[in-house]
Every structure is written in structure tokens, then in C-alpha cells.
C-alpha positions in Angstrom: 90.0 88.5 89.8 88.4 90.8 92.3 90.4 93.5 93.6 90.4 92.3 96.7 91.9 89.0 95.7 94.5 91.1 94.0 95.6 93.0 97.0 96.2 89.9 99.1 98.3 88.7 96.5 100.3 91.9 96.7 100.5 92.2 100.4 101.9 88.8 100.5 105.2 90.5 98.7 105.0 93.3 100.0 105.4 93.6 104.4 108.9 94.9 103.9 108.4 97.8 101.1 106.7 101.5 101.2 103.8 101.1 99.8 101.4 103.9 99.0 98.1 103.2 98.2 95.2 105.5 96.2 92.2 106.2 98.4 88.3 104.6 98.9 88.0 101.0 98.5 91.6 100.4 97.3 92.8 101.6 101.1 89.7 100.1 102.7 90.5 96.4 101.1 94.1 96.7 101.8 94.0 97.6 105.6 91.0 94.7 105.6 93.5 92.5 104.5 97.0 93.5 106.2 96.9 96.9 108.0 100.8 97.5 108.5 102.9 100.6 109.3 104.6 100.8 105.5 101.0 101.4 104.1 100.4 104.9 103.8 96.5 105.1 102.8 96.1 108.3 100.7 92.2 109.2 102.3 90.6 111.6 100.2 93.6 112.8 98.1 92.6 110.9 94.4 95.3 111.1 91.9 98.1 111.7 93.9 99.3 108.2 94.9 101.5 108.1 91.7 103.1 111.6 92.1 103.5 111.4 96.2 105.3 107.4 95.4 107.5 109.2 92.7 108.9 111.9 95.7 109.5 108.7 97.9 111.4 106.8 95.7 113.4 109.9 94.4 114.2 110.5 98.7 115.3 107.1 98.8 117.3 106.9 95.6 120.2 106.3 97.3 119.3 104.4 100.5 119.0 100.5 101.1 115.1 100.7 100.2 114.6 98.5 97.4 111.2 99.8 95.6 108.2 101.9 96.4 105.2 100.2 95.8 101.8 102.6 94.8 99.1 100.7 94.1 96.4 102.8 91.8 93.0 102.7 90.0 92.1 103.3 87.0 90.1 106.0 88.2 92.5 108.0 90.1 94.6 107.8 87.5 93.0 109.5 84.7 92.6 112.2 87.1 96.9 112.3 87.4 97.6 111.0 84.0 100.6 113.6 84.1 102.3 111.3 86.4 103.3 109.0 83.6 105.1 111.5 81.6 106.4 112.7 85.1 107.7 108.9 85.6 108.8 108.3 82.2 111.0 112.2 82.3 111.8 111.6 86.0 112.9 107.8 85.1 112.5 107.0 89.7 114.1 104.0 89.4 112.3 102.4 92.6 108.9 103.3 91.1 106.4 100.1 91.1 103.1 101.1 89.9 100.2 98.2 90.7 97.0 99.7 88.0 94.1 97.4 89.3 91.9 98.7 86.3 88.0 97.6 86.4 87.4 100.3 84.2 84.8 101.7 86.4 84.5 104.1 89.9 83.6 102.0 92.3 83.0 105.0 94.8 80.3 106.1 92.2 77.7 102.8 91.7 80.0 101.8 89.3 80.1 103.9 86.8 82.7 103.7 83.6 85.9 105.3 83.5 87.8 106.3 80.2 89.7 103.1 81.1 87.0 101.4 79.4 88.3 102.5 75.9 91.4 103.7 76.6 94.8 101.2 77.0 96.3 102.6 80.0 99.4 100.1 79.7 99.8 102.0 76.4 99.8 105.2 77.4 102.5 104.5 80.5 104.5 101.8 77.7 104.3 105.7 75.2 105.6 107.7 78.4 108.6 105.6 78.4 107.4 102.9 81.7 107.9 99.3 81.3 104.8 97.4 81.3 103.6 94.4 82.2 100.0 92.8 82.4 98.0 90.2 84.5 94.3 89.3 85.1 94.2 86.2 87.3 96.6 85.7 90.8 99.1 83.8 89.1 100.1 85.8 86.4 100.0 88.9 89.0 102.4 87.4 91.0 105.1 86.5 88.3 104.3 90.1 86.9 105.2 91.8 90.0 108.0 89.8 90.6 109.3 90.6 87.4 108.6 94.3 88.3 110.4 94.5 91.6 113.7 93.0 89.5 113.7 95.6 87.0 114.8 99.2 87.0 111.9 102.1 87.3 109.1 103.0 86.5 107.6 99.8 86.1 103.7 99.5 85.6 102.1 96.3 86.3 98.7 96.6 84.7 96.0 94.3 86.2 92.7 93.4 84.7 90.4 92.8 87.7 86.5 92.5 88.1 84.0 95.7 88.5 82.5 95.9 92.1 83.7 95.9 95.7 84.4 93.5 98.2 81.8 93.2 100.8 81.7 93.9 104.6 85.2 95.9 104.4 84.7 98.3 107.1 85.6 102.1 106.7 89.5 103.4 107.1 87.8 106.4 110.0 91.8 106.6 110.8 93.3 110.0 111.3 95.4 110.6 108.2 97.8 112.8 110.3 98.8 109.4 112.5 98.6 107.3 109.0 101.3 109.5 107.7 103.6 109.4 111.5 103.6 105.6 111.4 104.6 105.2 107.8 107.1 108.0 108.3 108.3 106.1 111.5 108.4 103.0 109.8 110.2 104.1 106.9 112.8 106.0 109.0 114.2 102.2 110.7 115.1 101.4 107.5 117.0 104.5 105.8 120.6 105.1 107.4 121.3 108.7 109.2 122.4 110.8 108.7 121.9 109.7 104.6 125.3 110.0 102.5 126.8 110.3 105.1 126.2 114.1 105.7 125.5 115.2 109.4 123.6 118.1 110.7 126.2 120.0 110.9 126.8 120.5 107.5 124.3 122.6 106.8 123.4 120.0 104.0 119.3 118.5 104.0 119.6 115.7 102.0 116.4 114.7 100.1 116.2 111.5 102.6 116.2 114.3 105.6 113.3 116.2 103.9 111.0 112.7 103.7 112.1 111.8 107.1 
């Protein structure tokens, strides 16, 4: 399975979730395939998908948004791993983390990441995530549906093919207006004032902060 193939799959489930996605060809395929408002492409910040899905989903604990989606590489994850011990301390129950791991960086004429040696699904399944696997479309979507039933973290680790998908054209958006229409989107769906605390209060909640 290409990556590619695997992020068609997920945006098939996914058009009514925040999802945050790591940045290069991972952002580039998935606005190729379905560019919508509750994508927030991370350009240019590598490693941080994990830790910026973690402060969503711990903002939304308590609000009708079911998961948050981040969908990383193998790549940018080795340059984060802390984010699993984060996860598996932190325990964000809306946490669903999408590894598509081809073991290489595709950004850099393929060349191997520690992923090639390493077991990442066993290093989140040692920092206390649940884990589950998939290399072909099928058993991705029956692993991600599993995922979006249980309770946080959750890793879905997918095996997919080195290389990516040709004639995707460059993501040349302006981060800054990538980040208003995810935050616009996301704020039609959370209730305000959250918990039912007002402004005048004098109270931020952490949904207030995100929004």
C-alpha cells in the first residue's frame, strides 16, 4: 500500500474529525486527495504533529468532539519520540495516532529511518498506547475503526510502500490561514462558552485557549 492509497482510505472516515497532519508529502497527498477545513497541515514543523494533536484533544476533553486524528511518519516521529511517553503519561483520551511507516525519508531520496530496525508499535504498545497494525486498505480500515471506538492514545501502525505519489502539487498555502480555517472549523463544533462558564467569570477554559 502506497501512502497515498492509505490516506484516501483515511479521509473517507475522517470529513467530520480534527485531523492534524505531519508536514512534506504526508500534507501534500492529503490536500491532493481531500483539502478540507478540519486538516490542519503542519508545513515545516516535523515532529510536532503528535504533541500539537495531544493539546487538541486535551482542549476538547470535555466537548462533543469525538477524536483527534494526527496522522504521522515514521520520520517525524523519531524526531518527537517523547510524545509517546507524553501520550502514554498524559493518557488524551481522543488521541488517534495514524504511523504510515515506510521506514525511509521520503523528503531525503529515500533514505532509511531508524524505523527500519526499530518496532515503533512496540515502543508506543511500552509507553502505555494501544496498538494496532495494518499493511493493505482493508485491514487499515477495520484498524481505524477499531481505533476511533476505543479510549486514547490509540496508535494504528501502518506498513506502507517507500516512495511518493507522483504529480501531487506543492501545499504553497499560507500556514497562518491553514491554522484560521481549522480553528474556524473546529469552533462550529465545540459549544460556548465550554462548561458552561461565560466571560464573565474570569475563568479561560482550555476549549477558550484552542479557540
Amino acid at each position: 500500500m502506497r501512502r497515498i492509497d492509505a490516506l484516501r482510505v483515511l479521509a473517507e472516515h475522517t470529513a467530520e474529525l480534527p485531523v492534524v497532519v505531519t508536514c512534506a508529502a504526508s500534507s501534500r497527498e492529503l490536500a491532493a486527495v481531500a483539502d478540507r477545513p478540519n486538516h490542519l497541515y503542519l508545513l515545516d514543523s516535523m515532529g510536532l504533529a503528535g504533541s500539537v494533536a495531544t493539546g487538541i484533544a486535551l482542549g476538547l476533553a470535555e466537548t462533543p468532539v469525538s477524536k483527534v486524528v494526527v496522522i504521522e511518519g515514521d520520520g517525524s516521529l523519531l524526531m518527537n519520540p517523547n510524545v509517546l511517553p507524553t501520550g502514554g503519561f498524559l493518557r488524551p483520551d481522543k488521541v488517534v495516532m495514524v504511523l504510515l511507516d515506510n521506514a525511509v525519508y521520503g523528503a531525503t531520496a529515500n533514505l532509511p529511518t531508524y524505523a527500519e530496525d526499530i518496532d515503533l508499535g512496540l515502543l508506543a504498545e511500552a509507553c502505555g498506547w494501544s496498538v494496532h497494525r495494518a499493511s493493505e486498505p482493508e485491514e487499515l480500515i477495520a484498524a481505524f475503526a477499531l481505533a476511533l471506538e476505543l479510549p486514547g492514545p490509540v496508535l494504528v501502525h501502518v506498513h506502507i510502500e517507500a516512495g511518493n505519489a507522483s504529480d501531487v502539487p506543492k501545499l504553497l498555502e499560507d500556514p497562518v490561514v491553514i491554522g484560521r480555517r481549522f480553528q474556524d472549523w473546529l469552533r462550529a463544533r465545540v459549544p460556548a462558552p465550554a462548561d458552561g462558564i461565560t466571560a464573565a467569570d474570569g475563568v479561560t477554559t482550555p476549549a477558550e485557549v484552542l479557540l
